[in-house]
C-alpha positions in Angstrom: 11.1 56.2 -42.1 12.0 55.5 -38.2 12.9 58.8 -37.3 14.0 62.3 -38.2 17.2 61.0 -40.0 18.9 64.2 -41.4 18.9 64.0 -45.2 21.7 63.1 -46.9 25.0 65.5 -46.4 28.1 64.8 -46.1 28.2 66.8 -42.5 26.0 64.5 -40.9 27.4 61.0 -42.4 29.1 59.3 -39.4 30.6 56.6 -42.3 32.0 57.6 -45.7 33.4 54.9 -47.9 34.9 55.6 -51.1 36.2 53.6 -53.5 37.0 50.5 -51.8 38.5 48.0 -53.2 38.9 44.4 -51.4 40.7 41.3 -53.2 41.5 37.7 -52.3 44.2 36.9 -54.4 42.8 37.2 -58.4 39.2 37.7 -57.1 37.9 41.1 -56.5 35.1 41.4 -54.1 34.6 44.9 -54.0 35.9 47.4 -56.9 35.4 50.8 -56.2 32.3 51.1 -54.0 31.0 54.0 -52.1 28.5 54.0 -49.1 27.6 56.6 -46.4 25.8 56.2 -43.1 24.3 58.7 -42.0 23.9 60.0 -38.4 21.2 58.6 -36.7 19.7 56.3 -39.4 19.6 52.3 -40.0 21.2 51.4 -43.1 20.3 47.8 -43.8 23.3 46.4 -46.1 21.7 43.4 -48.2 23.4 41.0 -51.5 23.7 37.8 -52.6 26.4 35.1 -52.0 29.9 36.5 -52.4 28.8 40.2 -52.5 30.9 41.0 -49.5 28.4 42.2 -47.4 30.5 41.1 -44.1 33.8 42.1 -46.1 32.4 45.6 -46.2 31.6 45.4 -42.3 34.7 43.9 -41.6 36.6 47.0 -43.6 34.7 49.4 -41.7 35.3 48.7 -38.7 39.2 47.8 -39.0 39.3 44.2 -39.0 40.4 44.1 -42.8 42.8 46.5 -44.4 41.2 47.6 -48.0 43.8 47.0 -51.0 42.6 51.0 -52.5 39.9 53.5 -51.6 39.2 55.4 -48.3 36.8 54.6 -45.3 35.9 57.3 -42.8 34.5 56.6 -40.0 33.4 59.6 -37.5 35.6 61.6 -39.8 38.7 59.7 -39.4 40.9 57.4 -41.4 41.6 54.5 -39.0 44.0 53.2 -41.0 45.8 56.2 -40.6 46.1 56.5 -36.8 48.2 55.4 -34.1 47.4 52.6 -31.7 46.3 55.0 -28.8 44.1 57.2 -30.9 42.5 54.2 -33.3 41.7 52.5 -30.2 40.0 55.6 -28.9 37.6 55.7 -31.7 37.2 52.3 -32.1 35.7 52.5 -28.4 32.7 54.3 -30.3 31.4 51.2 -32.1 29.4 48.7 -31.4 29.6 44.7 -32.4 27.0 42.2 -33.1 28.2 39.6 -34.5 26.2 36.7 -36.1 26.5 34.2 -33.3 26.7 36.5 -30.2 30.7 35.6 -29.7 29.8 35.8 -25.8 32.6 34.2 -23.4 31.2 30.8 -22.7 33.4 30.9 -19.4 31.9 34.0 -18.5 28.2 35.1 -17.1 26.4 37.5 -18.9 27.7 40.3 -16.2 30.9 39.3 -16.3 30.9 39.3 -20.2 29.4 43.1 -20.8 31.6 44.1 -17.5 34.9 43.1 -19.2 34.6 46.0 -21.6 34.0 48.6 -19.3 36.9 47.3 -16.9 39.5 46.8 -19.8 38.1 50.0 -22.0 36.5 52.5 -19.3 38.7 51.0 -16.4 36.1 51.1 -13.9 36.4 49.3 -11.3 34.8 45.8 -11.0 31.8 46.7 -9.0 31.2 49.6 -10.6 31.5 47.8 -13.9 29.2 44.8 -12.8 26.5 47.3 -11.6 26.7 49.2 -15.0 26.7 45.4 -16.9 23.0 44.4 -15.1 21.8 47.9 -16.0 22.7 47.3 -20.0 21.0 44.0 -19.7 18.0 45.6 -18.3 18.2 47.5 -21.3 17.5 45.0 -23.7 14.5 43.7 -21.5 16.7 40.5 -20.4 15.4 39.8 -16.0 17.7 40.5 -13.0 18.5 36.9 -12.6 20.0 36.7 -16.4 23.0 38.7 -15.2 24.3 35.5 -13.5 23.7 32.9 -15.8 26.4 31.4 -18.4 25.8 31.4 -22.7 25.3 27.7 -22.7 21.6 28.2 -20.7 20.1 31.0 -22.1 17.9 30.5 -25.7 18.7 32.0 -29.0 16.8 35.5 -28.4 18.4 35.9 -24.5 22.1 35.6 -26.1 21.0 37.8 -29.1 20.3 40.4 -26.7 23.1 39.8 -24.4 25.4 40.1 -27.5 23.0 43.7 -28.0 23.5 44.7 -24.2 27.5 43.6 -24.7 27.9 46.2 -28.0 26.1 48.8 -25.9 28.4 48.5 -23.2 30.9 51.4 -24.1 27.6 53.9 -25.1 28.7 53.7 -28.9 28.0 56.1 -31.6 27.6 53.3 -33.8 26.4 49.7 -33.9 27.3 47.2 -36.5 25.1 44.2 -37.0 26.6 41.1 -38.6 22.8 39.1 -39.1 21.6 39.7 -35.7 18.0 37.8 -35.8 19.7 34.6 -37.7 18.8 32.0 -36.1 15.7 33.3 -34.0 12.2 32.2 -34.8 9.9 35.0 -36.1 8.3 36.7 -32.7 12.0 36.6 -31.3 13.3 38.2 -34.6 10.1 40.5 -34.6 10.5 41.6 -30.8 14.7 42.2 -31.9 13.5 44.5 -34.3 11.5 46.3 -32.3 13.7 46.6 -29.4 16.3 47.9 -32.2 14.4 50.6 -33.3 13.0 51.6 -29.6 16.8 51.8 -28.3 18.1 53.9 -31.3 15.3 56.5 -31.1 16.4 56.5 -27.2 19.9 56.5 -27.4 19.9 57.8 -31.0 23.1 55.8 -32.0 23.6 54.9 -36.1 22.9 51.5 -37.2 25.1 50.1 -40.0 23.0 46.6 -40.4 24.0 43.7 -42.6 21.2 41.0 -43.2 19.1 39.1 -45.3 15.8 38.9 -43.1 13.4 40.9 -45.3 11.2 41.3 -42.5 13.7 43.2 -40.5 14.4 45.1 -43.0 10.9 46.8 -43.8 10.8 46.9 -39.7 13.7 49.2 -39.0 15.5 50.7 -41.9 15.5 54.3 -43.2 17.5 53.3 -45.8 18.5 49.9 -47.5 21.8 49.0 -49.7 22.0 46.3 -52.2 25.5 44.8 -53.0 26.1 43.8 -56.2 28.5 43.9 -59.0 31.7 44.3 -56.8 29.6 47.9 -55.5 26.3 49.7 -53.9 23.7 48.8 -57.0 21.2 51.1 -55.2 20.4 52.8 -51.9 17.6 54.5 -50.8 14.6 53.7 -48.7 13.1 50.2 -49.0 10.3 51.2 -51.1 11.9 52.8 -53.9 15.1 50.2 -54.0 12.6 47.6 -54.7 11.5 48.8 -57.7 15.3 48.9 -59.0 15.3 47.5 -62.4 17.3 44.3 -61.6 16.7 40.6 -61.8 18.5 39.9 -58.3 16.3 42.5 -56.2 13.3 41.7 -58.0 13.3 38.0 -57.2 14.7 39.2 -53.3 11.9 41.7 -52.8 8.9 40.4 -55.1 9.0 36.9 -54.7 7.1 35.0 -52.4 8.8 36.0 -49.0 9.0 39.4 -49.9 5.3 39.7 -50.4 5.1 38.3 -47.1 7.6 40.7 -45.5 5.5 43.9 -47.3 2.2 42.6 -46.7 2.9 42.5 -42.8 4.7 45.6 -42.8 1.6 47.5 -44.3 -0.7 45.3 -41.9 1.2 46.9 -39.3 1.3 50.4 -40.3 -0.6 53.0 -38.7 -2.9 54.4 -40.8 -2.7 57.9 -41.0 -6.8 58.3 -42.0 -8.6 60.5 -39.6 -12.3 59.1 -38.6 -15.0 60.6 -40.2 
């Protein structure tokens, strides 16, 4: 655990899903599957291929209209509102998505300031000054705020894409894969700079990956897709004893090991000297 994440009660979860049910055609992705997020905590959301992990983020946060079940989110209905008052909440979330989806015409600045002129309507300079203090933030330098996407490495745009879904102060963050792509220190220093920002600014993390190393890092809880719903959730230790031949292989094979052995490395022992 990451923090003092409430237990689990219905008053504090800022997500409720309930039986959701997302087809293509014939082929039914999700059939009746129920998830909460709970305020304050990071839910990882993990599966294998074709589980819908991104279909469930996509649902959540509006992009796709489930074919049955409910989602709450904040304790509303989306689906249910009008333009003005969906967009209102919507202004609450946060997005990573997997490949940053910055403006490649735009500067960093210029990209986290076009939120808060369009959604906050500041005005420009105010929004420009607000834009270099989220990239601050996420421990990106002054002189980042003027560069363009197509200079900066992996791990800078990662965290521009962070400082960007920060930009609006959201109650929650949604992470599509956010250290794909990075080597391990630049995944490892995400991770950390996750976990440091949501203590801080003690937003709720709904976090879909497959980077078991991230996953023993910064989740209170984890959720395993599979079987069209939520096989299991609970925190990372007890999930991976589930009695199931995919999340055996995914957390006792040879890279979980690796993942477990570094996060117990890591961990502060809580022996007093003699």
């Amino acid at each position: 655990m990451h923090s003092d994440v409430p237990k689990q009660d219905k008053d504090h979860s800022v997500i409720n899903v309930t039986g959701l049910v997302n087809r293509f055609g014939s082929h039914i992705v999700h059939d009746h599957l129920d998830l909460t997020l709970e305020r304050g905590e990071i839910l990882g959301v993990v599966g294998g291929s074709g589980t819908g992990k991104s279909v469930l983020l996509r649902s959540i946060v509006g992009l796709r209209r489930p074919n049955e079940g409910t989602i709450k989110v904040l304790g509303t209905a989306l689906h249910e509102l009008d333009e003005t008052e969906r967009s209102r909440i919507e202004r609450r979330f946060g997005v990573l998505f997997q490949q940053g989806a910055l403006f490649s015409s735009l500067n960093l600045q210029e990209n986290i300031a076009l939120a808060l002129i369009e959604h906050a309507k500041l005005p420009r300079e105010d929004a420009e000054h607000l834009a270099r203090v989220k990239l601050s933030l996420v421990g990106l330098p002054p002189e980042a705020a003027l560069q363009f996407p197509e200079s900066l490495s992996g791990g800078m745009i990662k965290r521009a894409a962070l400082a960007r879904a920060l930009a609006l102060d959201p109650d929650i963050l949604f992470l599509d894969e956010p250290t794909a792509g990075l080597d391990p220190i630049g995944a490892a220093s995400f991770d950390q700079l996750l976990v440091t920002l949501r203590n801080a600014l003690g937003f709720s993390v709904f976090l879909v990956t497959h980077d078991l190393d991230t996953l023993y890092a910064v989740c209170d809880r984890v959720a395993v897709l599979s079987q069209k719903r939520v096989l299991v959730v609970d925190t990372i230790d007890k999930v991976a004893q589930t009695d199931d031949e995919w999340v055996q292989d995914y957390f006792h094979g040879p890279r979980g090991r690796a993942a477990q052995h570094a996060h117990t490395a890591s961990s502060p022992t809580t022996d007093s000297p003699e």
